[in-house]
N, C-alpha and C positions, 0 to 999 in steps of 0.2 A: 403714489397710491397709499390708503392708510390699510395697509396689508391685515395689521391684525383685527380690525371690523369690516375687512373685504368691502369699504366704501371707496369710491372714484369722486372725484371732483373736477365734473366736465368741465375741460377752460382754464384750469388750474394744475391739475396732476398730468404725468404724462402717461400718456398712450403706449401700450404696443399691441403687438398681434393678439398676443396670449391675453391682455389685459379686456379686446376688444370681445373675443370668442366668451371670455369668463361673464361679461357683462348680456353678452348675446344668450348664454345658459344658465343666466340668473345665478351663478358663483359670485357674482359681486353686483354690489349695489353701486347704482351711481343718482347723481344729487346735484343738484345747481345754488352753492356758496351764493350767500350775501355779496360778498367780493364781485364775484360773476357778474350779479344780479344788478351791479349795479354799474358796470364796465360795461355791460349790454345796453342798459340804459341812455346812458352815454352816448354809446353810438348811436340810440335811437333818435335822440334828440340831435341830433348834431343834422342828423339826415331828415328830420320834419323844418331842420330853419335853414336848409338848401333850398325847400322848398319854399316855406314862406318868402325867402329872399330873391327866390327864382333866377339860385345862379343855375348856369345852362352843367349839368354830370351826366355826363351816362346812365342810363339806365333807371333815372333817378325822376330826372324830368324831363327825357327824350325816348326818341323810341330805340329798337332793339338792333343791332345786328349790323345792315344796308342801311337801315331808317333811325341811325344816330344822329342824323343831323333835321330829323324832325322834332320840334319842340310839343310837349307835351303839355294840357294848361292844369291850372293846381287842381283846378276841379278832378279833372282826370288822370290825375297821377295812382290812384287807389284804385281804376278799373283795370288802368296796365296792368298793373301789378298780378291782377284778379285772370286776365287776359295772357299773360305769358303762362302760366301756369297748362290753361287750357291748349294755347294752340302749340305749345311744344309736346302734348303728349298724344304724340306717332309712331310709339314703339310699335312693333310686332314680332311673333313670335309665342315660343311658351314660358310662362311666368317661370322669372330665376328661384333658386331656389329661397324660402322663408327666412331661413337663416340666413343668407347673403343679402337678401331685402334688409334684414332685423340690422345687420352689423353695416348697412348704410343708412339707417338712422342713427346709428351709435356714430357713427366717423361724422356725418355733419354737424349734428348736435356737437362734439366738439369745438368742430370748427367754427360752427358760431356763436360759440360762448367761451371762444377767444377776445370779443369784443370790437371785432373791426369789419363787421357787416352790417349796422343796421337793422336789426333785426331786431322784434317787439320782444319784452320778457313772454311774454302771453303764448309766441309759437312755439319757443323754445319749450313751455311748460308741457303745450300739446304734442310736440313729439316725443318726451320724456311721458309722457301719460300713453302713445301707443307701445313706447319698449316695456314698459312696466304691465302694461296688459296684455303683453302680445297679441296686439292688433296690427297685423304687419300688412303692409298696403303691397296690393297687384302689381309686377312690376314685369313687362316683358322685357325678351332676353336683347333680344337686336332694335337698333336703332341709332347707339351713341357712335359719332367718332370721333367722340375722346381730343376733344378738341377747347370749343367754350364751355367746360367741363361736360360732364356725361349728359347734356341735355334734357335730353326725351327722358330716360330713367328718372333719372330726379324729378323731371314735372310728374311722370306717373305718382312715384316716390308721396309725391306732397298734393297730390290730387285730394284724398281724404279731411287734410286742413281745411278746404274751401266745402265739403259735402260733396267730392266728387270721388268717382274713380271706385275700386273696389279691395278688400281686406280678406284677410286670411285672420279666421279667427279657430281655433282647435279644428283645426284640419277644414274648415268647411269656407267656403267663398263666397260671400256677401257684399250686395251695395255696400260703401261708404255711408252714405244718406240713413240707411238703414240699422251700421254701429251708432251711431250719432242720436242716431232718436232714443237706442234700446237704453242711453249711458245718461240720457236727460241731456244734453253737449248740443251746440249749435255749429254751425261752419264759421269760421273765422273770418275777420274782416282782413285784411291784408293791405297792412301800411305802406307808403312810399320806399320802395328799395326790397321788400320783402319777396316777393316772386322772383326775381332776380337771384335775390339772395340764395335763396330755396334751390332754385335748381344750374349755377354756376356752382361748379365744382367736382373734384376728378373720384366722390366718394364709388358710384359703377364699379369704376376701375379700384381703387383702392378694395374695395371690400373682398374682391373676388380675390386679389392678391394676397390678403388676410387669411382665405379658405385655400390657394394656393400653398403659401407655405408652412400652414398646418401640415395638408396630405403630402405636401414634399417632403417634409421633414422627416413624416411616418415612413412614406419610401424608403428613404437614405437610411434611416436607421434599422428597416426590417432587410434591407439589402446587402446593410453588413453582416447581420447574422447566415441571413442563408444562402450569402456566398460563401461564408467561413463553413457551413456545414457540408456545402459541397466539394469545397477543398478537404476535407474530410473522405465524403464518398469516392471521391475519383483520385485519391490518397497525392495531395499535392504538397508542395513544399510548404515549407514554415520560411526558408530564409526570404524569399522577396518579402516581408512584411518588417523586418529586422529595422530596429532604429538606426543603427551606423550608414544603413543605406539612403534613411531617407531624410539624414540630416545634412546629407550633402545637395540635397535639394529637396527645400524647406517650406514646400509649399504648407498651410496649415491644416490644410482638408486633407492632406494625404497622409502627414503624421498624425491627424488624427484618427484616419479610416482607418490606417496600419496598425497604433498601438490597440486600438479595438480590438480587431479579429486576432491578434496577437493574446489578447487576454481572454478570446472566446475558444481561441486553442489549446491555452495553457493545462495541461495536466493528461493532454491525450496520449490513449495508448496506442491510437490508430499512428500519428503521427512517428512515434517513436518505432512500431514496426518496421516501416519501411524507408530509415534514417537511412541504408547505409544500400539505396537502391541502386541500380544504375541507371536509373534517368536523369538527363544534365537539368534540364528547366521545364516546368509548364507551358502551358501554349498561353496566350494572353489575356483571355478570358479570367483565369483565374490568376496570373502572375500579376496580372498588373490591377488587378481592383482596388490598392491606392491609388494608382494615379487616377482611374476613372471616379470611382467612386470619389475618390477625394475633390475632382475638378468639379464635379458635379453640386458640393461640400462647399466648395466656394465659392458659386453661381446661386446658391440658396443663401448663402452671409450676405453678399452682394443685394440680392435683393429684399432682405432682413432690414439692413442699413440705410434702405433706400426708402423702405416701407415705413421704416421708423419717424424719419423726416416729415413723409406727408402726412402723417396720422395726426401730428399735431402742427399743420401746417393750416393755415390762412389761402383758401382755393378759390373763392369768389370773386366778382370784380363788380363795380368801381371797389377798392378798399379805403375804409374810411381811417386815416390814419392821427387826425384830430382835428379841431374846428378849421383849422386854414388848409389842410392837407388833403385830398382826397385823390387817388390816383387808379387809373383807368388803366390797369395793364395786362398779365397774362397769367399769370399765378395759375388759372383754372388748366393751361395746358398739362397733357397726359402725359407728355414726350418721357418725364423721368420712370416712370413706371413701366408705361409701355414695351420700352426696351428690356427693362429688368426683368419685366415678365416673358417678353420672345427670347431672352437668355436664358431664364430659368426653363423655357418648354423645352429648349433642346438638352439644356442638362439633364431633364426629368427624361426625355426620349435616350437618350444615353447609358442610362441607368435599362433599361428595358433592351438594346441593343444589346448590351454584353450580358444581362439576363438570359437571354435568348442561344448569345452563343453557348454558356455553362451549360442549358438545357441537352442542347444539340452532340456537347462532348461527352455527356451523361450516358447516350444515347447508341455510340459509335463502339463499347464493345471493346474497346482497343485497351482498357483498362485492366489489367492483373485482377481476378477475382468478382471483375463485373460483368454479365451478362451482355449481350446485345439486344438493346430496346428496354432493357433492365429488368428482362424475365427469362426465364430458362427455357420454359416450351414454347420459343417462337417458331412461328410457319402456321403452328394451329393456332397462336394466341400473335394477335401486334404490339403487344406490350403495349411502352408508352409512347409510339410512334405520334399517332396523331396529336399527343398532347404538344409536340414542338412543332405540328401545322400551326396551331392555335399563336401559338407565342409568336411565330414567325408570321402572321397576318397581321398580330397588333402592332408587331413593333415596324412593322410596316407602315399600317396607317399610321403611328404617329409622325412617322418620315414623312408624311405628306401634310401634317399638323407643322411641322416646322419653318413654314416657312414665314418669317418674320409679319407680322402684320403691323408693325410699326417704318417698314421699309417703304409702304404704300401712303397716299395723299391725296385725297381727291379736295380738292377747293368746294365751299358751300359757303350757306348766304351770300350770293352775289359778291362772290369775292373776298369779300371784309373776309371770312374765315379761310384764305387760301394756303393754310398749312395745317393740317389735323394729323393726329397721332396714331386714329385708331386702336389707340388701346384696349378698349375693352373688346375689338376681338382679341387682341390679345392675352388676357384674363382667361375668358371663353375657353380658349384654343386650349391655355396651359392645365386648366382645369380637367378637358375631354384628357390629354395625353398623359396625364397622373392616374385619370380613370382605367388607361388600359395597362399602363404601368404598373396597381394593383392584380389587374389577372396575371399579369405576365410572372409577377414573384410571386401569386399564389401556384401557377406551374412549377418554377423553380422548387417552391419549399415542395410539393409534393415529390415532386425527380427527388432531389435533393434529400429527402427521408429513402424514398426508393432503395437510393443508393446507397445508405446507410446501415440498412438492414444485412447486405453481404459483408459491411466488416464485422458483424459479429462472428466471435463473441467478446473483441475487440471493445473497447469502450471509445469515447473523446473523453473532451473536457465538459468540466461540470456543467458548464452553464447550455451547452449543445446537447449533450444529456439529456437535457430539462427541456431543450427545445421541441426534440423529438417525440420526447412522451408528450408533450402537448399536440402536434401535431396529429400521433397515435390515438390519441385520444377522442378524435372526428373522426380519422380517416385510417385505414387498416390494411396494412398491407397487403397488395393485389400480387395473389398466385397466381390467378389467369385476367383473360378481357372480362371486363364488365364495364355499365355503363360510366365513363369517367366525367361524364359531365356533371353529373350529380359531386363525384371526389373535387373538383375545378369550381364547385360552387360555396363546396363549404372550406379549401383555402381560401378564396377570396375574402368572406365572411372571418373567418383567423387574420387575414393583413387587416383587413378597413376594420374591424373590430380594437386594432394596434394590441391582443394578447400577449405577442412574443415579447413586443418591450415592456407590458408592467410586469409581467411574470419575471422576466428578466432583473426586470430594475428592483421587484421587490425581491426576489429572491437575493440580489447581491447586499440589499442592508441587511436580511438575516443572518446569510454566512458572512457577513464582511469581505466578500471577493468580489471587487468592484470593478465595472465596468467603464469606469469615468479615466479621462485622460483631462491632461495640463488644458486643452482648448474646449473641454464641454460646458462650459460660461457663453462659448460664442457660437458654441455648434448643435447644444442639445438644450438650451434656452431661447424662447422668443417671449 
């Protein structure tokens, strides 16, 4: 990417997460090179003299699916094409969201101005004209299994190409037919291979994987802080986090998690208090949050690295590999993602699981100096009791979110498709259980400030410090019951807003007291 004029060169520069989101919220411009433009070409013409020559390709000049060994005649090779679009688009459901529609335009477009689809310069220009207008096309949520790529999706997807289907334009829902008219714009004729083209391919799955491990990554990084704050509140060791320990088993997420909360500790007076206590170890909630947090660290690389691959990967089929070559194979399959994504829902459920318990030992009283329920006058008041129902019902559901959706298989099209991947429930699934993920550490951070308030007049370290007065700054510490739902809505709004990390991050470039360890290239980059 040409970073210093924030230009992309679809087909040309590479893809990532970060680069696809940037392009989805208009921080960067992307553009279709000469080069492209004429590698596209290319392909295009190679695929109108299959035609003319009437060798027998898939997809090309046969029919779909079951019905590949019915031949298609040249005449009607451009109504297929016109014809796949329509009758694969049987999603149901409620439209996903704008942005995850937007950032599957952005991932096909890619992928086919890689140059080995077939595909006219002309469609490519009309789906760079709906990113750039934000005309993002209807797209229900259920349908695909992520199999001869996201199917249904993508026909909805490209429904508006042909005047069909319908758009999201500043918030409001309108015919396609109807953007088209207001822009002066006709429906597109759709050449031999191009429907095809259009909706083979795993972008469903990919995109949502993209909005995945964005809000993963927020998690991870807002769960190191306010675990380290509650090791703080419920006055836990400093040694489990020590590097000598966790260089003897090296996992990278862990020595990453570790020297983190390590340098979120550094300068505390709470810690130094009670150096010389007689409690042998923490219970595991808070002893062991490298290893969790860390496994969790490395279930989000994993699918980073995975992510990275198909953003600039070739997903469609037949693929046109040059005039003699043309190959009918599987590229569209979900299976790599799929997985990565049912691996990263249980890492993200994980992260809420021992959230959960921190809350709970917050809670129990058994702490020097803390409260039981983390208020004085309980029996009239319940403190924050029912705030650990709350935590303890999500992280429940998402226990019931886990269970792999790429384990399952149902065979479709008569067969021909007798192995599908289901991924994009798997997307879905990982998406909902980051969602409750978010409430669960906005519990936390509030316990977690709770408990902070009895080490005064005690200090931490500077950067927990700084986290608390943010915190304080919403929410105020509760003398007796009052409604907490209201406190439970504005943390959440503090996590999904991701305050505590820029606050964080910019406060460490002012004072120079940074947060960054040896691995934050591969763990606080996408």
């Amino acid at each position: 990417m040409t970073t210093k004029t924030n230009v992309f060169a679809f087909g040309e520069d590479r893809l990532t997460a970060g680069i696809a989101l940037g392009l989805a919220r208009k921080k960067i411009q992307g553009v279709l090179t000469e080069q492209t433009r004429k590698k596209v070409a290319k392909s295009e013409a190679i695929v109108h003299n299959i035609v003319r020559e009437r060798k027998p390709v898939y997809g090309i000049n046969t029919g779909f699916g079951p019905l590949c060994t019915t031949r298609i005649s040249t005449a009607d090779t451009n109504l297929l094409q016109l014809n796949i679009l329509k009758s694969h688009s049987v999603g149901v459901g409620d439209p996903i969201p704008e942005e995850i529609a937007k950032l599957m335009l952005i991932l096909k477009l890619q992928s086919l101005a890689k140059g080995y689809s077939g595909i006219a310069e002309k469609t490519l220009d009309r789906i760079l004209w709906h990113i750039e207008e934000d005309a993002i096309p209807c797209v229900p949520e259920k349908g695909s299994v992520g199999a001869s790529g996201d199917l249904a999706p993508l026909a909805h997807l490209f429904l508006p190409l042909i005047g069909e289907g319908q758009v999201f334009v500043k918030g409001k829902r309108i015919p396609a037919s109807l953007l088209l008219e207001e822009h002066g714009l006709k429906p597109l004729p759709l050449g031999p291979k191009e429907g095809l083209a259009l909706i083979n391919g795993t972008q469903f799955i990919a995109a949502h994987a993209v909005a995945v491990l964005e809000k993963m990554h927020s998690c991870l990084a807002q769960a190191d802080i306010i675990g380290a704050m509650m090791i703080e509140g419920l006055q836990g060791s400093v040694k489990p986090f020590q590097e000598e320990l966790h260089n003897l088993r090296p996992f990278k997420g862990c020595l990453h998690v570790a020297e983190r909360v390590r340098r979120l500790l550094r300068g505390s007076e709470i810690l130094e208090d009670h150096i010389d206590c007689e409690r042998v170890q923490d219970p595991y909630s808070l002893r062991c949050i490298p290893q969790v947090h860390g496994a969790s660290r490395n279930a989000w690389l994993h699918l980073k690295e995975l992510l990275e691959i198909e953003l600039n990967a070739v997903t469609d089929n037949p693929v046109i590999i040059d005039d003699e070559l043309t190959i009918s194979g599987g590229n569209f399959h979900g299976q790599p993602l799929a997985m990565a994504l049912d691996y990263a829902c249980l890492a993200s459920s994980e992260i809420g699981n021992i959230s959960d318990r921190r809350i709970y030992l917050a809670l129990e009283g058994n702490n020097t100096g803390l409260p039981k329920l983390l208020m004085k006058d309980t029996g009239l008041n319940s403190g924050y009791m029912m705030l650990q129902y709350t935590s303890a019902a999500l992280a429940s559901e998402n226990k019931s979110l886990c269970f792999p959706a790429s384990a399952d298989s149902i065979p479709t099209s008569m067969g021909q498709e007798d192995h599908v991947s289901m991924g994009s429930i798997s997307g879905r699934k990982a998406l909902q259980v980051l969602e409750n993920i978010e409430k669960i550490l906005a519990i936390e951070l509030l316990t977690a400030a709770q408990a902070f308030e009895f080490r005064k007049p005690l200090k931490s370290g500077w950067f927990l410090e700084e986290a608390h007065q943010l915190v304080r700054s919403r929410v105020s510490f509760a003398a007796a019951d009052r409604v907490f739902s209201e406190d439970i809505e504005k943390g959440i709004e503090l996590i999904r807003s991701r305050m505590l990390i820029h606050m964080l991050n910019d406060l460490s470039e002012q004072e120079k007291l940074s947060l960054q360890t040896p691995y934050n290239q591969i763990f606080e980059q996408f």
